[in-house]
C-alpha positions in Angstrom: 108.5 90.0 125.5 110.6 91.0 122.6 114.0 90.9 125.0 112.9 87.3 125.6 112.5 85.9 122.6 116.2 87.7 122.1 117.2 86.3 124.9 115.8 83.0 123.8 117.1 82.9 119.9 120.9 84.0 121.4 121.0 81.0 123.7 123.4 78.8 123.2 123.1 76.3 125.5 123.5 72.6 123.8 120.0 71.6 122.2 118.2 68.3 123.1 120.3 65.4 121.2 123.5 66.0 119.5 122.6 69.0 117.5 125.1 71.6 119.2 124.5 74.9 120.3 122.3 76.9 118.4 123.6 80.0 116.4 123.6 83.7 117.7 121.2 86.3 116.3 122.5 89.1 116.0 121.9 92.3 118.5 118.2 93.9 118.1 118.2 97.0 116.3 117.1 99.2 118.7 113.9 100.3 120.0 110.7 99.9 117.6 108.8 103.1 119.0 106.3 104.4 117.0 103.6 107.2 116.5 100.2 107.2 115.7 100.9 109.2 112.5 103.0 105.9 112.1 100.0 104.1 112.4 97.6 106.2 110.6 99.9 105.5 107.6 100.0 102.0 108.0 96.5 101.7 108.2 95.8 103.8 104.8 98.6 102.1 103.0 97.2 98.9 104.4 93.0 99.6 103.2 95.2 100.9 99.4 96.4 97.7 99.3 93.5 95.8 99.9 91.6 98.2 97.8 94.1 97.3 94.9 93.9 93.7 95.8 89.9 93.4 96.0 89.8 95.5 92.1 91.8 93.0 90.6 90.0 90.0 92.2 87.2 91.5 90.9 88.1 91.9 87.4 89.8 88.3 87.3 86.2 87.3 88.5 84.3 89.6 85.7 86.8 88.0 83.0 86.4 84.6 84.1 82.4 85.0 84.0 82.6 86.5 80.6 84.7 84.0 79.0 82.3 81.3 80.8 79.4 83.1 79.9 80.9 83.6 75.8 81.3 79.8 75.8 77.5 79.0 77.2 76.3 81.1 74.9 78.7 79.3 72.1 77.5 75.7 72.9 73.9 77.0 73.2 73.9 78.6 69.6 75.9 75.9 67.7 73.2 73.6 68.5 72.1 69.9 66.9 
């Protein structure tokens, strides 16, 4: 699949209308093999990430209630 789409982008037969040939990619780098310890690393530097991503969602969500929640209780206690 990859060799096609390589095959594909390096084409350079004329496109539809007057566009010209397209431009060469250059050559693949070589093969992409890899090992499940590969994998395995992706995966936990992957759930870090998210785990990173989901605590400082969190606390933007915590800081955003308690400066709502400071300004309720502002309009509520300066009353008529």
């Amino acid at each position: 699949m990859l060799n096609d789409a390589a095959n594909l982008a390096n084409d350079t037969a004329p496109a539809a209308g007057d566009s010209g040939p397209g431009q060469a990619v250059s050559d693949p780098a070589g093969p992409a093999e890899t090992t499940l310890t590969d994998w395995l690393e992706f995966a936990i530097n992957a759930a870090e990430a998210y785990r990173d991503a989901e605590d400082k969602h969190l606390a933007c969500v915590a800081a955003y209630e308690a400066i709502r929640n400071g300004q309720t209780e502002a309009a509520h206690s300066s009353g008529p």
